[in-house]
N, C-alpha and C positions, 0 to 999 in steps of 0.2 A: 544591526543586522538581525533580521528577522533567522530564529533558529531554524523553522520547519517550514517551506514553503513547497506544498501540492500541485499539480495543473496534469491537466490531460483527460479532466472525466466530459463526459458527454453525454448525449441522447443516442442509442446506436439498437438495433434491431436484434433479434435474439438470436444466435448464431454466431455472430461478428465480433469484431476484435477492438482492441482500446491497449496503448501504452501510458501508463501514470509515470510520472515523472516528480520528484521530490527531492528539493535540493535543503543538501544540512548541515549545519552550521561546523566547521571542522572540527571543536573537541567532542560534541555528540558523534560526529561521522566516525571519527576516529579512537574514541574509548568505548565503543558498544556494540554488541549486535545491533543491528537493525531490523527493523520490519514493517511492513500491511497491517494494517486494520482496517478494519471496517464495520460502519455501525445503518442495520437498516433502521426505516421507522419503526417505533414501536418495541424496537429490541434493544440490548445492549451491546454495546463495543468489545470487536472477539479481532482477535489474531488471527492471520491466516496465511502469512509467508513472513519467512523469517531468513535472514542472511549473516552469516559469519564474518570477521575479518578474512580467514583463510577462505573464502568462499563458501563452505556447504550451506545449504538451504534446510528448510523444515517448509512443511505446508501442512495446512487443515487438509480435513478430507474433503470435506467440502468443495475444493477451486484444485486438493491434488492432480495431476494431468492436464490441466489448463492453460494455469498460471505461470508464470514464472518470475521468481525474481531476481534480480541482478547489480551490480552495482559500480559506478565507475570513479575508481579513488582521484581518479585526478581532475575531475568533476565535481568531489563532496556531492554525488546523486545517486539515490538509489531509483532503480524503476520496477515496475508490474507490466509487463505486457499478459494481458489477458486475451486469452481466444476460447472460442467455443462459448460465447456468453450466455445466460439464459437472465431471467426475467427475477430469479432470485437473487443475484449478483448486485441486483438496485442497490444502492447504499452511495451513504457518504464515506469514501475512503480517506484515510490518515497512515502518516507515516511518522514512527516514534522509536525511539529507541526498545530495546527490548531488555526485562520487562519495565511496561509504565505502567503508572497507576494514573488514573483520572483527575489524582491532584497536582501533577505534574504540565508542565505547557504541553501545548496541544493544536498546532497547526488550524488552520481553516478547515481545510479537506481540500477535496473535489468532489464532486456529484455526478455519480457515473448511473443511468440510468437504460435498462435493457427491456426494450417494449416488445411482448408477443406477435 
């Protein structure tokens, strides 16, 4: 079983809405915060929604009021629904435990891309 599997990123116009979808392997779902990442080109990999076992959320300021993330236990999925997109939101999104470091597994992504 693949631990981190991504889907739901697209090509979508700037404005508009996208839900990510990321399903994860039960003892990562289940012994960790969760979270979003996302890495544009040229930059490095930042956090930017973060979800509790009990529910509470963190968000960058970044995607604050946006974004949202949520997650459904008896799915093993957390999701991003994203609205209000703009053209800096481009990025490969990842979804990993919280925190990870880069030498840790690491999903494919999704490729969610927001054109002016």
């Amino acid at each position: 079983q693949v631990p981190l599997v991504e889907s739901g990123g697209a090509l979508v116009q700037a404005g508009g809405s996208l839900r990510l979808s990321c399903v994860v392997s039960g003892r990562i779902f289940s012994d960790n915060p969760l979270g979003w990442y996302r890495q544009a080109p040229g930059k490095q990999r930042e956090l930017i929604a973060t979800i509790f076992s009990g529910g509470s959320t963190n968000y960058a300021d970044s995607v604050k009021g946006r974004f949202t993330i949520s997650r459904s236990n008896a799915k093993n999925t957390v999701y991003l629904q994203m609205n209000s997109l703009k053209p800096d939101d481009t990025a490969v999104y990842y979804c990993n435990k919280v925190p990870s470091t880069s030498y840790e597994y690491w999903g494919q992504g999704t490729q969610v891309t927001v054109s002016s």
